[in-house]
C-alpha positions in Angstrom: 3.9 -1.5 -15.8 4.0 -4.2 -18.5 2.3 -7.6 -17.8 3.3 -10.9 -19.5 -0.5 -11.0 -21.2 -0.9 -10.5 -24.6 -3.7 -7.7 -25.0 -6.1 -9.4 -27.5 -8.4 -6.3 -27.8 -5.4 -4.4 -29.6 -6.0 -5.9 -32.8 -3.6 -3.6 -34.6 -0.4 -4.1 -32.7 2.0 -6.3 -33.5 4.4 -9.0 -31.9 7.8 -8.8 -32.5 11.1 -11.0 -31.3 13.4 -9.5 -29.8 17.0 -11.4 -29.9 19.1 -10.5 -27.3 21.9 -13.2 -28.4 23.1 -12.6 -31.8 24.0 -16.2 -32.2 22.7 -19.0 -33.6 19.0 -20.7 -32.0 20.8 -23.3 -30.2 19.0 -26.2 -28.4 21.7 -27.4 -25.8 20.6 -27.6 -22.4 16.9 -26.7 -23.0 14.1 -28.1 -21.8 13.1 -29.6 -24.9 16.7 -31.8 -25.0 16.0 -33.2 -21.5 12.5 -34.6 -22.4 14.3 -36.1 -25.2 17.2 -37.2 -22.9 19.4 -35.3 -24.8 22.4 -32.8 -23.2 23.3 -31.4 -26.2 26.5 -30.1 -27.7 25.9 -26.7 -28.7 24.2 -23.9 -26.2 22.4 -20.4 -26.6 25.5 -17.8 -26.3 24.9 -14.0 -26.0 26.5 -10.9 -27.1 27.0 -8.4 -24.4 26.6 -4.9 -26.1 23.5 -6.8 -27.7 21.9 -7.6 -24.3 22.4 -4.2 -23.0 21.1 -2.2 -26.2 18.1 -4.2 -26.2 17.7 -3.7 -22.4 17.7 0.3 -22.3 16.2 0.4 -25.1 13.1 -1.8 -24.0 13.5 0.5 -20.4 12.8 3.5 -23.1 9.9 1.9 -24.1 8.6 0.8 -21.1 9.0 4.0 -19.3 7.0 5.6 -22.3 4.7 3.6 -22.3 5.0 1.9 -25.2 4.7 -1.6 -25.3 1.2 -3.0 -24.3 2.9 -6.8 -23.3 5.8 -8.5 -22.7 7.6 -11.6 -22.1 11.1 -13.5 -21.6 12.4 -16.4 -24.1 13.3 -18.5 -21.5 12.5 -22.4 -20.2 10.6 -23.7 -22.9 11.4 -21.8 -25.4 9.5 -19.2 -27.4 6.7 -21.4 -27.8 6.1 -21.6 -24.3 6.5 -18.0 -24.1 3.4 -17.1 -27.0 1.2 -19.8 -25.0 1.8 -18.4 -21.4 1.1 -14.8 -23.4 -2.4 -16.1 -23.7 -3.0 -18.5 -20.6 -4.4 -15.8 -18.8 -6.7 -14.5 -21.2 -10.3 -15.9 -22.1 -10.6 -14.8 -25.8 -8.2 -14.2 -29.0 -5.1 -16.3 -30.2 -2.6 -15.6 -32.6 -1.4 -15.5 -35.5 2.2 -15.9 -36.1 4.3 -15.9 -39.2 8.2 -17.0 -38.3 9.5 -16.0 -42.0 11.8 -13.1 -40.9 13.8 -15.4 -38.6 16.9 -15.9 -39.8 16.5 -19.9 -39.1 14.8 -22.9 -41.2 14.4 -25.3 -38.6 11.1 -24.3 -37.0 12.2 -26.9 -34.0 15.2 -24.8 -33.3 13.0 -21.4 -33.3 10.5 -22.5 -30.9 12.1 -24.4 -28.7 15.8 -22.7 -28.4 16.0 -21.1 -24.8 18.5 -18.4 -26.2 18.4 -14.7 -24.4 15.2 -13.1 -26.0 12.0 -11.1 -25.7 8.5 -11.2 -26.9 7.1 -7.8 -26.7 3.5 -6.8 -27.9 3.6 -3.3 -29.3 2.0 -1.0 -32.4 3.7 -1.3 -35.6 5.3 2.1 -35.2 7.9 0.8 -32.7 10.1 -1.0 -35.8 11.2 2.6 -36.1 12.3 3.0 -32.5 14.1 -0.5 -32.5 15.8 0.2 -36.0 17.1 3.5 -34.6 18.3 1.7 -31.3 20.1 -0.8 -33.4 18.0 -3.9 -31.5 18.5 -7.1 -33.2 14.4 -7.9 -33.8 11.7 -9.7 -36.0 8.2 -8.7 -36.6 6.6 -12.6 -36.1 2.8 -12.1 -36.0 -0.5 -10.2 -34.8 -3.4 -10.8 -32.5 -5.9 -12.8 -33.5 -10.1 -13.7 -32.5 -9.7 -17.6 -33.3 -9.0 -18.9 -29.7 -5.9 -20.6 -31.2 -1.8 -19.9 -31.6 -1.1 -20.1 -35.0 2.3 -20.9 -36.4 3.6 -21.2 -39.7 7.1 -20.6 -41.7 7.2 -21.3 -45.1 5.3 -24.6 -45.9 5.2 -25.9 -42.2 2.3 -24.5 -40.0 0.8 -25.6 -36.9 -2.2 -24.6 -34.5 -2.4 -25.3 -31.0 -6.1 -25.3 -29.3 -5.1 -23.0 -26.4 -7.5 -23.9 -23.6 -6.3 -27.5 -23.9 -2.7 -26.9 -23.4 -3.6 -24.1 -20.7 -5.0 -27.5 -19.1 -1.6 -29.3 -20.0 0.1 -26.5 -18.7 -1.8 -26.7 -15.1 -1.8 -30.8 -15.0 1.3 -31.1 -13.6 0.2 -29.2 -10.5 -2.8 -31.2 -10.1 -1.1 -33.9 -10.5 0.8 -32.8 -7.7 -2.2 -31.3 -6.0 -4.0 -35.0 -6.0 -1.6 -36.2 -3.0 -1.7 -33.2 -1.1 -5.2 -32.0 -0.9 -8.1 -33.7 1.0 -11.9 -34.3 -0.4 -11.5 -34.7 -3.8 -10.7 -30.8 -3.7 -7.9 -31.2 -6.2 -10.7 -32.0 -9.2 -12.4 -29.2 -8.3 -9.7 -26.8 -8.5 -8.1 -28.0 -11.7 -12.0 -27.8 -13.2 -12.7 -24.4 -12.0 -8.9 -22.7 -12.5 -10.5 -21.5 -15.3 -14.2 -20.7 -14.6 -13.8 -18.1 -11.9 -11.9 -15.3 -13.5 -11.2 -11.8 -11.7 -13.7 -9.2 -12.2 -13.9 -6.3 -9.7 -16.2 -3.4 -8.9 -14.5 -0.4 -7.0 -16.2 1.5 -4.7 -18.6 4.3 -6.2 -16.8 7.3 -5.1 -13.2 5.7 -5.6 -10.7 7.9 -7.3 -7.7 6.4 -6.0 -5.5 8.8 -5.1 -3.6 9.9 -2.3 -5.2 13.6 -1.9 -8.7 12.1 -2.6 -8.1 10.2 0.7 -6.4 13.1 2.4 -3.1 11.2 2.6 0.3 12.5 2.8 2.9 9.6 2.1 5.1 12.0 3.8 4.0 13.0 6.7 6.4 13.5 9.7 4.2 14.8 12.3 2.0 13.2 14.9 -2.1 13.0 14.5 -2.9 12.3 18.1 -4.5 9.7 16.9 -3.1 6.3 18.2 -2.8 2.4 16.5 -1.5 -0.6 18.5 -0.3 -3.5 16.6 -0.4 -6.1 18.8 2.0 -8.9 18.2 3.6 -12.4 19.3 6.3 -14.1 18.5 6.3 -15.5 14.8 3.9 -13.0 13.5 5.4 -11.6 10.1 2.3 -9.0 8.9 3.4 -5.8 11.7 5.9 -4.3 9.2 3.1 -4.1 6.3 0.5 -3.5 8.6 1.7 -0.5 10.7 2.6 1.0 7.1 -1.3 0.8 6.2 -2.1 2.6 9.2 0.6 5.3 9.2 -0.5 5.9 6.0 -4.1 6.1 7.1 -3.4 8.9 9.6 -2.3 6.7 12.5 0.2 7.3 15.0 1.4 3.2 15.1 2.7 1.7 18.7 4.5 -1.6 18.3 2.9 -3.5 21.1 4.3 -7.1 21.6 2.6 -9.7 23.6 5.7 -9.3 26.8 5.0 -5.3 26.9 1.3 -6.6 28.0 2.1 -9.4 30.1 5.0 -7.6 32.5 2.9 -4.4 32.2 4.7 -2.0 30.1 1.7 -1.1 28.2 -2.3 -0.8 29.1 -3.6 0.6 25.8 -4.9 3.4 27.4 -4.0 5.9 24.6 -4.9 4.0 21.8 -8.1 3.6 20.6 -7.3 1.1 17.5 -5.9 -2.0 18.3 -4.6 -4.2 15.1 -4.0 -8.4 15.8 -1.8 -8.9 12.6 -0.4 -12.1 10.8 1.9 -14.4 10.5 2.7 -17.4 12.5 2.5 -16.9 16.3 4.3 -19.6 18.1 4.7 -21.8 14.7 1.3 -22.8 15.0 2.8 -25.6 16.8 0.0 -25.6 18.9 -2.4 -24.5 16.2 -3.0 -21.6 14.9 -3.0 -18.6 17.5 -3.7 -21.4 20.1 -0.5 -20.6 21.7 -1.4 -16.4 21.0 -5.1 -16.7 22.6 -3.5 -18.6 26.0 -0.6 -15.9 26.0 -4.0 -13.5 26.9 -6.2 -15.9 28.7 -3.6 -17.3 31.2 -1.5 -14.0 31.7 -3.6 -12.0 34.5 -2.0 -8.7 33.3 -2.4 -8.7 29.7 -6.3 -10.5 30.1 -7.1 -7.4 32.4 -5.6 -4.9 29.7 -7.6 -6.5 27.0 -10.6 -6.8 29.0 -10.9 -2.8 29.9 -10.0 -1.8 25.9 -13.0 -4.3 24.4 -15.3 -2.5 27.8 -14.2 0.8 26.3 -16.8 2.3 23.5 -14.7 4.2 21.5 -12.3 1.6 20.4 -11.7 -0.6 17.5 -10.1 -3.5 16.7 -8.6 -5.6 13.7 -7.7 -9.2 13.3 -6.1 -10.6 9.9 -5.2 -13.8 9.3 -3.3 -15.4 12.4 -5.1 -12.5 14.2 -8.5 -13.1 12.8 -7.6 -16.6 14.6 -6.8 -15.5 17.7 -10.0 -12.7 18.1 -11.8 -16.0 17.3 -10.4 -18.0 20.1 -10.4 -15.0 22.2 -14.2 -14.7 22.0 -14.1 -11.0 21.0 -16.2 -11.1 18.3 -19.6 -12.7 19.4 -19.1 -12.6 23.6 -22.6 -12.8 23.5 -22.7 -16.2 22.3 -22.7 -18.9 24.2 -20.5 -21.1 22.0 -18.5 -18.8 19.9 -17.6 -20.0 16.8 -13.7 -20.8 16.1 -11.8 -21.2 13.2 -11.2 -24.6 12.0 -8.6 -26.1 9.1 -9.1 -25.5 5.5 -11.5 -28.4 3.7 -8.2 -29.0 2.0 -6.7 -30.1 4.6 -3.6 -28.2 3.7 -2.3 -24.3 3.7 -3.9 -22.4 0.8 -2.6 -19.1 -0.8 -3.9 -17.1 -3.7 -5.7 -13.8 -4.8 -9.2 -14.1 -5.2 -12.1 -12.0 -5.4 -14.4 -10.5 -2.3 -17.4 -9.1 -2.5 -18.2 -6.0 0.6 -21.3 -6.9 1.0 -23.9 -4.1 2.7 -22.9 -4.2 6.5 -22.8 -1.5 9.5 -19.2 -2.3 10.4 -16.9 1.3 10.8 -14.4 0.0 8.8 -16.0 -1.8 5.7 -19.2 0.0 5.6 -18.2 2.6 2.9 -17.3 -0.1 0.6 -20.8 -2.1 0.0 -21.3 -2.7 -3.4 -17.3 -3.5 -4.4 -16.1 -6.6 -5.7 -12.1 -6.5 -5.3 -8.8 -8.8 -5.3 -7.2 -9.6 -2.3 -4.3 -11.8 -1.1 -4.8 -14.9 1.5 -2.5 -17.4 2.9 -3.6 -19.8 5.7 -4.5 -23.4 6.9 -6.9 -22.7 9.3 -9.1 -20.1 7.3 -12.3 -21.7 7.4 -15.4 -20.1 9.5 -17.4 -22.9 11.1 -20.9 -20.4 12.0 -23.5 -22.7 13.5 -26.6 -21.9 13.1 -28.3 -19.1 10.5 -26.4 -17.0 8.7 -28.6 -14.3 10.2 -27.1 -15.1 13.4 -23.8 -13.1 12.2 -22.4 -9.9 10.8 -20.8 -11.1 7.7 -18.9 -7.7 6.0 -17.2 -9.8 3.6 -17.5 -12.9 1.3 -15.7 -14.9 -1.1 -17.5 -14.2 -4.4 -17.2 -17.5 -5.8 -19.4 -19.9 -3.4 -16.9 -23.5 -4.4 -13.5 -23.9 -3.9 -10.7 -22.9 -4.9 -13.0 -19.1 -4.7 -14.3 -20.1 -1.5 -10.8 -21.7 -0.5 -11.2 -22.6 2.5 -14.8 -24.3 3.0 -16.1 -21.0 4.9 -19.9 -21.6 6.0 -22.0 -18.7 3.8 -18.4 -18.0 1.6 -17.8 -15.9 4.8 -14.0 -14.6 4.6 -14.5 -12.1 7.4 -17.1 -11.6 10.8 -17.9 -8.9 12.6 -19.3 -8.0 15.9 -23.2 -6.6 16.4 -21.9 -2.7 17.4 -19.7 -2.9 13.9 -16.2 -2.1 15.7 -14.7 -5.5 15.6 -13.5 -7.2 12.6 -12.1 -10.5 12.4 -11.0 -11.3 8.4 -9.0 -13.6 7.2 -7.1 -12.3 3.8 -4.7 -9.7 3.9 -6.0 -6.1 3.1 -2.8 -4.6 4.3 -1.2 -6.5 1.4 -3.1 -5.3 -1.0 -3.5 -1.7 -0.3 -1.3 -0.3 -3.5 -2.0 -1.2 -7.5 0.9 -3.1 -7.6 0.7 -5.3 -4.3 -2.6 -6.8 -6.8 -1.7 -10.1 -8.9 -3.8 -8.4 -11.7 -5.2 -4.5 -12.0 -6.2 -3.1 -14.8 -3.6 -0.6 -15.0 -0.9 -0.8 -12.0 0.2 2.6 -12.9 -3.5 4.8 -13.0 -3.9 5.2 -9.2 -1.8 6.0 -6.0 -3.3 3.6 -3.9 -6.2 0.4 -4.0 -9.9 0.3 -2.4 -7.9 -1.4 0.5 -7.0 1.6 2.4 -10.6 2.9 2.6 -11.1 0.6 5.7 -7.9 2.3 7.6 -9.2 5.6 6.9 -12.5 4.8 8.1 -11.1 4.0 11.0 -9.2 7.1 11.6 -12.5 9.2 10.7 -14.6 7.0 13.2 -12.0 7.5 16.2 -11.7 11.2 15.2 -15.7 11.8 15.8 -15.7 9.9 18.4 -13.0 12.5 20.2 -14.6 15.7 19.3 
């Protein structure tokens, strides 16, 4: 896997320009001729036999792992390209010497949106490219100065990059001032940059499909038995019964009709999964509609009654199904208010990958996994846990790690992003696990490619282990 961030620890690879046009840097139709107000005569052309050499041949390197970053010439220009390289980083610039480039306007180089690549690689991939017979240029090298460095000939510039990182984002603040209540858009554009991922696997974690006892391939039955319970709108079953197949479960897809006419009384399943999505187009709010599906159906209120009686079962809400176990009352029936979910302090629908912390907690599912400080996907407008009361008062298994928005991103009382009941079976949470459960479902891991599977699966196969005790 090659990511579009330059590597700034490699301080002896190189940066090299790939041209995958063979014509001339032409600024017609760019991005930089419609700020100007300008159309443009003249526009990037490409060879074909030029585009395809240079794309097997950066497959080669990719596939022997080679190349260390990468990144398209494309709106913008190459200089938008060597910023974005370094937008995601927090230390190191560049330093970048255009003199091989057959071109003297340094207007034309930069901002030309012809077909091209910036790759980051050692120096000893000139030979490879040479021998390919891929159009390329050697322009520059990593550097410490926080900075991107440009010169050719007489002309140099330097751009400051944490200030246009901030350019960069403005125009989504700008944006995100209309749209997002409290004052909350400030606080995101401030802290974009000051809560950075950072994550702590679990002690034991080796990542690997055997180290798990997994078989991706598995075509017999386990005997032991999942439910994912659905209604309509709900859009997280497909990646959700994958987790737990892969877990070890045998997966029933059980939708909210099967349990009102009767079809189904969980009887042989002792994990039941509410998953995501959007039940009833949270016309009603969300799992409003989902929770009075249960609550005013007398079948499928009886069926759910007799599984949560049941000790040897679990259950599983995420997202839209975190919502409805809320409104259900499954977590806390003890309580004599139970706490609902309520809309995000936004005010609006929030998605992003963020960082959780598994704090130490009893619960069968997380309880392996104190101590870790992972990534994880969410996407919801009603995420936020109102807990009256101490936080004592709850089992709290999981917490944003950063306590202000946008880390805490919806407002959560004690950064909660997931509650659980006293006994430990019953977990409502609101971001996605089952979305994150491979390297490459991550937005950023270390190295997509060094393990099988993510931290994110532990919870499935605890499960599994839990229910197979529990049978003898």
């Amino acid at each position: 896997v090659v990511l579009p961030v330059a590597n700034p620890t490699e301080t002896n690879s190189r940066l090299f320009y790939i041209d995958m046009s063979g014509f001339g840097f032409e600024l017609g139709g760019s991005s930089l001729a419609q700020v100007l107000n300008k159309i443009g005569t003249a526009v990037p052309d490409a060879d074909p036999q030029l585009v395809a050499t240079a794309f097997h041949t950066i497959q080669q390197l990719v596939n022997d792992r080679l190349l260390l970053a990468g990144h398209d010439v494309s709106a913008g220009g190459l200089i938008t390209t060597l910023l974005e390289m370094n937008f995601p980083n927090t230390k190191g610039g560049m330093d970048i010497d255009l003199a091989q480039i057959p071109e003297d306007d340094m207007v034309k180089i930069l901002f030309s949106e012809k077909p091209a690549v910036v790759i980051q690689a050692l120096p000893e991939i000139a030979d490879i490219l040479h021998a390919n017979g891929v159009t390329f240029y050697e322009i520059g090298r990593m550097s410490e100065n926080r900075h991107l460095s440009i010169k050719k000939g007489n002309a140099s510039f330097s751009f400051e990059i944490v200030r246009y990182r901030d350019i960069w984002m403005r125009s989504s603040y700008l944006l995100d001032l209309h749209q997002t209540q409290n004052g909350l858009a400030n606080l995101r554009y401030w802290n974009y940059k000051h809560q950075p991922l950072s994550y702590t696997f679990p002690e034991k974690f080796e990542g690997t499909y055997q180290s798990y006892g997994l078989d991706p391939n598995r075509k017999n039955e386990t005997g032991v038995r999942a439910a994912i319970i659905r209604e309509k709108g709900v859009n997280g079953d497909r990646e959700m019964a994958y987790a737990l197949w892969l877990a070890g479960f045998d997966v029933k897809d059980v939708h909210m009709t099967d349990l009102i006419n009767g079809r189904e009384d969980l009887s042989d399943c002792n994990l039941i999964v509410f998953v995501g999505g959007f039940s009833n187009s949270d016309v009603l709010g969300s799992a409003k509609g989902w929770a009075g599906s249960f609550n005013f159906n007398t079948e499928a209120k009886a069926v759910l009654d007799r599984f949560y009686q049941r000790q040897d079962t679990l259950s599983l809400g995420v997202c839209n199904g975190c919502q409805v176990m809320m409104e259900l009352e499954k977590v806390y029936p003890e309580m004599e208010s139970h706490p609902k979910m309520h809309h995000n302090s936004t005010g609006k629908f929030e998605s992003a990958f963020l960082n959780v912390d598994i704090l130490p907690n009893s619960t069968v599912m997380f309880g392996s996994m104190a101590g870790s400080k992972l990534g994880i996907w969410l996407a919801h407008g009603e995420g936020r846990f109102v807990l009256p009361g101490n936080e004592e008062d709850y089992s709290i298994p999981v917490k944003y790690s950063n306590k202000v928005f946008p880390g805490n991103p919806n407002g959560s009382d004690f950064s909660a992003a997931a509650v659980a009941s006293k006994d430990g079976r019953h977990v409502a949470i609101m971001p996605h696990l089952e979305r994150t459960i491979f390297p490459w479902n991550w937005a950023h891991y270390e190295d997509k490619t060094a393990h099988e599977v993510s931290p994110w699966i532990e919870p499935f196969v605890n499960a599994k282990k839990w229910i197979e005790e529990q049978k003898g």
